[in-house]
N, C-alpha and C positions, 0 to 999 in steps of 0.2 A: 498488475501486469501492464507493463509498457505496449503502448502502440497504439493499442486499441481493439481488445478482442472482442469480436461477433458476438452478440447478447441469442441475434437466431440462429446461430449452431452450434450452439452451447446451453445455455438453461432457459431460454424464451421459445417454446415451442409455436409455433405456428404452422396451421395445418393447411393455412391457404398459400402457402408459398409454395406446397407440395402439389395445390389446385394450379394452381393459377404460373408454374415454373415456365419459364421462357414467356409469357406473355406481355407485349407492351406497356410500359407507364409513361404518360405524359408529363414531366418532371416541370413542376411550377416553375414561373419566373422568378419568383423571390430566390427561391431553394437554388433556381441556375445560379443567381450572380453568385451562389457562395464557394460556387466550384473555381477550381484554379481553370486557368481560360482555354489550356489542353485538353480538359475532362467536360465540354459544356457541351453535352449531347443532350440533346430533348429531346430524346427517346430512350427512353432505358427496360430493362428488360429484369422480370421478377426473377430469384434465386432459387431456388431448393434448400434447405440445410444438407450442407456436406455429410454428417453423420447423421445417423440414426438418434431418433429421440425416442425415451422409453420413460413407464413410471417406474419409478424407486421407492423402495424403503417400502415401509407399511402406509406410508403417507401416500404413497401416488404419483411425488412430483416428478412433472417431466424434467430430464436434463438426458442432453444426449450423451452419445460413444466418445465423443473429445475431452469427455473426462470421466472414462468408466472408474477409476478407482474412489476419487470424489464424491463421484452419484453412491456411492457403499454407502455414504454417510447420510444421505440425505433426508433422514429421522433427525439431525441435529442440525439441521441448515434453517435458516430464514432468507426466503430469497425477496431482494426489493426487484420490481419488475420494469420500476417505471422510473428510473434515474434519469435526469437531465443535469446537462452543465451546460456554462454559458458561451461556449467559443466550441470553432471544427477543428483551430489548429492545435497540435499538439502540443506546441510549448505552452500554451494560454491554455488551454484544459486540463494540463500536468498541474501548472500552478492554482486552478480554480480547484481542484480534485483535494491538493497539499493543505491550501492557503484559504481557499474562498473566495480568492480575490484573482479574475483572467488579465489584472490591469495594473493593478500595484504590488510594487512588494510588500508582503505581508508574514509574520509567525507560520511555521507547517503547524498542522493539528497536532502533530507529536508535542511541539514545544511547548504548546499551550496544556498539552495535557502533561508534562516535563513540569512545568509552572506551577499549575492550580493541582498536582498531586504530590508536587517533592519526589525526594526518593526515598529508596528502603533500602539502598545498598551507599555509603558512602564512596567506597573504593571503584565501584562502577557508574558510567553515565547513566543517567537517569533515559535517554532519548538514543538511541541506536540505529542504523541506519545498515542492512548487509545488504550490500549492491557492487558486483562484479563490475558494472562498468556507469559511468555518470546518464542518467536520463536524461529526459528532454526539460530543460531548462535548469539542467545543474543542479549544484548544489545548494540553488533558492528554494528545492522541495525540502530541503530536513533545514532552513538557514531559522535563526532565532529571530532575526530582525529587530524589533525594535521592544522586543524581552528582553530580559538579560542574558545573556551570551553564553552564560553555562546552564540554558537549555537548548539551546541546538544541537541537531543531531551529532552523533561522532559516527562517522563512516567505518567499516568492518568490508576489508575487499577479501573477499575466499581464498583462501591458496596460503603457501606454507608461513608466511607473517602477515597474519588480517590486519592486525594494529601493530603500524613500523614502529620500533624502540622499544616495544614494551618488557623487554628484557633489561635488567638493569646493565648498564658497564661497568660499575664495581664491584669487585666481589666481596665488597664487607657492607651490608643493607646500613649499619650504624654510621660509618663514615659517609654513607649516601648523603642519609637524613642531617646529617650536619650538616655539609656541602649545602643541602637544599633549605635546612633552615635560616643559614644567612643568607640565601637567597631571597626566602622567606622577609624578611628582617627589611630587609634594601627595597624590595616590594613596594611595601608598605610605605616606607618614609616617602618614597616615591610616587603613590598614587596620595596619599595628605599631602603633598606639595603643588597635588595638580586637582583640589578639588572632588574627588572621586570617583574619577572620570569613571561610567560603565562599563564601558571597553576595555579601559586596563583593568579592571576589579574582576571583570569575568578572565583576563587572560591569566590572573594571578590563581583564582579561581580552580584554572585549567592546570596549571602546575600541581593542585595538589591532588585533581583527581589521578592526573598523569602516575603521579608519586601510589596512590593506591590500586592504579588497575593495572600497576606493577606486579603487587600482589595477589590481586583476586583474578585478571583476564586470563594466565597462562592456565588455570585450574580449568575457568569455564569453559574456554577452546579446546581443553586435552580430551578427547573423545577416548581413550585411552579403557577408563571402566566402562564404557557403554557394552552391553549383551551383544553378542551377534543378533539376538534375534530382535533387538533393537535397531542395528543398523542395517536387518531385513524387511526391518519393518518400511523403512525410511527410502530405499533398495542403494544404500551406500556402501560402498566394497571400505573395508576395514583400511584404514591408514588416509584414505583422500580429504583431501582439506578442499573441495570446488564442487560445483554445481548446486542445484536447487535442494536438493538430499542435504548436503550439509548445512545450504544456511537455513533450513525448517529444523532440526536437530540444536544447531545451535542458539537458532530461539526459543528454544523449550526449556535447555539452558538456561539462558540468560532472564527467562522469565522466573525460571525457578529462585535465581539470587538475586530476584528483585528491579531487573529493571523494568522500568514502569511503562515502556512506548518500543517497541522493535518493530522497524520493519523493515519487508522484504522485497526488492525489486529484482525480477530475475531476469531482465538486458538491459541493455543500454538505448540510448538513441539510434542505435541502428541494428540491425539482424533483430527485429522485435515484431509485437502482433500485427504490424502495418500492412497487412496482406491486400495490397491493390492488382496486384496482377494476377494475384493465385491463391485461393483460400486454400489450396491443401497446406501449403507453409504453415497453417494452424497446426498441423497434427505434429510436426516435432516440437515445436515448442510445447504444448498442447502433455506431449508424452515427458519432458523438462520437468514440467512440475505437479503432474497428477498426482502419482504416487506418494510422493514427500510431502502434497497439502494434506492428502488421505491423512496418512501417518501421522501428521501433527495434531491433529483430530483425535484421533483414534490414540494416541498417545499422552495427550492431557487429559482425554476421560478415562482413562488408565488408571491416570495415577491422581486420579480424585481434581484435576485444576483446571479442569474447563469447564466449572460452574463459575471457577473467581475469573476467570480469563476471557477477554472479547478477542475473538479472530474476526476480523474483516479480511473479505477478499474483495478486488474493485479493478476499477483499469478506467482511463480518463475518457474516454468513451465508448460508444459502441460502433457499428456499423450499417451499413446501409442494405434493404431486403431484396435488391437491384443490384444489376451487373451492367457494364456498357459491353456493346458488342464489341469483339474482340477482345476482350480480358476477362477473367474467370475469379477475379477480386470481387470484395467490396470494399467502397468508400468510406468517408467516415460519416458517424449521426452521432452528433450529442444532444438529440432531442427526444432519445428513449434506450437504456440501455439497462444492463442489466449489474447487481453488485450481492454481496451476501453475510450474513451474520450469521456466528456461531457462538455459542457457550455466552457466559455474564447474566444469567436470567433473559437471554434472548426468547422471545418464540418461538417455540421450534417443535414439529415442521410446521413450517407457514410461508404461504406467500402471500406478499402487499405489492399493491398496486399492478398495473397493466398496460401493455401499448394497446397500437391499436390492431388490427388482426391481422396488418401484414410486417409488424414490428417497426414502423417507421419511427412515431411519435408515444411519448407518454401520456393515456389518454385518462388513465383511472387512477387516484392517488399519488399524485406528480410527486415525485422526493426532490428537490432542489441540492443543490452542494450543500448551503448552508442547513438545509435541513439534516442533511445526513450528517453534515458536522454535528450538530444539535443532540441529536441522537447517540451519537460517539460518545459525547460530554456525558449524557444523561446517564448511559450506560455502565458510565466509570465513575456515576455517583458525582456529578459536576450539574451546577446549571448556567447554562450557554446564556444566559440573562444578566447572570450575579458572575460569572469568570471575566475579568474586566483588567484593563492595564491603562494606567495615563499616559496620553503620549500625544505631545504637540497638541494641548489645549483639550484634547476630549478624549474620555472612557471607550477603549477599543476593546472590541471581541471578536471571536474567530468568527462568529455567523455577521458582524455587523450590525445591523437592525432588521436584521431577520432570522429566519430559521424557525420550524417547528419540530418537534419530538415524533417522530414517527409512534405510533403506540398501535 
């Protein structure tokens, strides 16, 4: 979830924000310099949660009203409590959340998990990416970097051509494949004349997945046999190729024929969870994608594949349990927010780690980015230790020389 959604009014309950609402905070000097120099008020004022928080499921856990369809599930959730990343702004916490890294560019987690798992489907990307419009810091969230180039994500934008061309222009598939195998041909002689270069070998690469998701993408996107009561499940009216409904539906798809890494961003860099003037702006987005995360849940344990399947949900930071006077926002915190696991032999229900009681900081079993990468790896049958790429002199990994395994 882009922007930066509330960890406290959403699934980090806190009871003293409901004590202690409107009462003064003295906001540290450290913590001032990191405000932009319009927002340096030393004085700030505690919040309420906007909704209601309730216990769910047989488990107890609290998760408020901002995602009553979600909280259905929350017998198969593991929520981490106590995320931190290492930057406030959003482009640099987007890429620390992707990459691991708020400073260099580096692999998104998808590529490296694209990398160290291959694929099961030839004809489709290994790494998928469905995002209606570019987030914060582009397309260096799904880039391969200094992997080889056909594990970078491939973009899927909703609406009636998600992957432009992927219909052939010929209408004899035989004369295609000819056309394309002397292309094929010419390739070739072309990168042994230059070495083998990585860059051109993944773009040659990319031609021939192009050539197979010819075949196999117009099946995956045709929602065509899904059940009504499947696309009621999701709450997608029959024929729409947009919103958050379709692109959960068609990662269930896409995971069903194998690709190894989908995900799903549902804004852009702007109209997203950034709510500094107004935390009610949570509740449309909020009502965007309840439903259709429900549903995706609820529809892989359906059909028996969300024991093999890790759903993560996350957002590259959280917020602040303060409000300045005159705005009914909050700020951003990336020093305690909130993220969650489902299915993959996760635990569940369970929650790890804690802030501190007015949700400022991650006080009780700190998750770092690279730890929750760690754990991603682990999840998917990887170790974040031994997953390793040469590059410019030394052994890189997504966590770097860090990271531990949440357990």
């Amino acid at each position: 979830m882009s922007g930066g959604v509330s960890h406290v009014d959403s699934w980090d309950y806190k009871p003293a924000l409901l004590k202690d609402h409107n009462q003064p905070y003295e906001v540290p000097k450290k913590m001032l310099e990191a405000f932009a120099l319009n927002n340096r008020s030393e004085v700030k004022f505690y919040k309420k949660p906007g909704w209601e928080f309730k216990q769910r499921g047989q488990s107890g856990l609290w998760i408020s009203e901002l995602f009553p369809k979600t909280a259905e599930c929350a017998d198969d959730l593991c929520l981490i409590r106590s995320m931190f990343n290492d930057h406030a702004d959003h482009a640099q916490a987007t890429l620390g959340i992707h990459t691991g890294s708020v400073t260099f560019t580096r692999p998104s987690v998808g590529s490296w998990v694209s990398y160290g798992l291959g694929t099961e489907n030839a004809n489709l990307p290994s790494f998928m990416v469905i995002a209606p419009a570019l987030p914060y810091a582009g397309a260096q969230v799904w880039s391969a970097d200094f992997l080889p180039g056909c594990h970078q994500g491939t973009r899927v934008v909703p609406g009636a051509e998600p992957v432009p061309n992927i219909n052939r222009r010929l209408a004899d598939a035989d004369l295609q494949e000819m056309e394309l195998g002397l292309g094929a041909a010419f390739n070739k002689k072309h990168l042994l004349a230059r070495g083998n270069d990585p860059q051109l070998a993944a773009r040659i690469k990319s031609f021939e997945t192009a050539f197979g998701m010819q075949a196999a993408a117009p099946e995956a996107f045709d929602l065509a046999k899904e059940t009504d009561a499947t696309l009621n499940l999701y709450g997608l009216p029959r024929g729409s190729t947009k919103g958050f409904a379709w692109q959960c539906l068609i990662a269930r798809r896409l995971a069903e024929r194998g690709v190894r890494f989908i995900e799903l961003i549902d804004t852009g860099a702007s109209g997203n969870w950034d709510s500094h003037g107004d935390m009610a702006a949570h509740g449309p987005l909020a009502k965007n994608v309840d439903q259709p995360m429900a549903a995706l849940l609820k529809d892989l344990k359906s059909r028996d594949l969300l024991k093999d399947t890790l759903v993560v949900w996350c957002t590259e930071f959280g917020r602040m349990p303060t409000f300045q006077k005159g705005a009914s926002g909050r700020d951003h915190n990336p020093e305690g927010f909130t993220a969650w696991f489902a299915g993959a032999g996760v635990k569940a229900p369970f929650t790890y780690g804690a802030t501190d009681e007015f949700g400022y900081k991650a006080a009780e079993n700190i998750v770092t980015v690279h730890d929750f990468h760690a754990t991603i790896l682990h999840l998917l049958g990887l170790d974040h230790e031994r997953l390793t790429f040469y590059y410019n002199g030394l052994e890189r990994r997504l966590t770097d020389v860090e990271g531990t395994v949440v357990k």
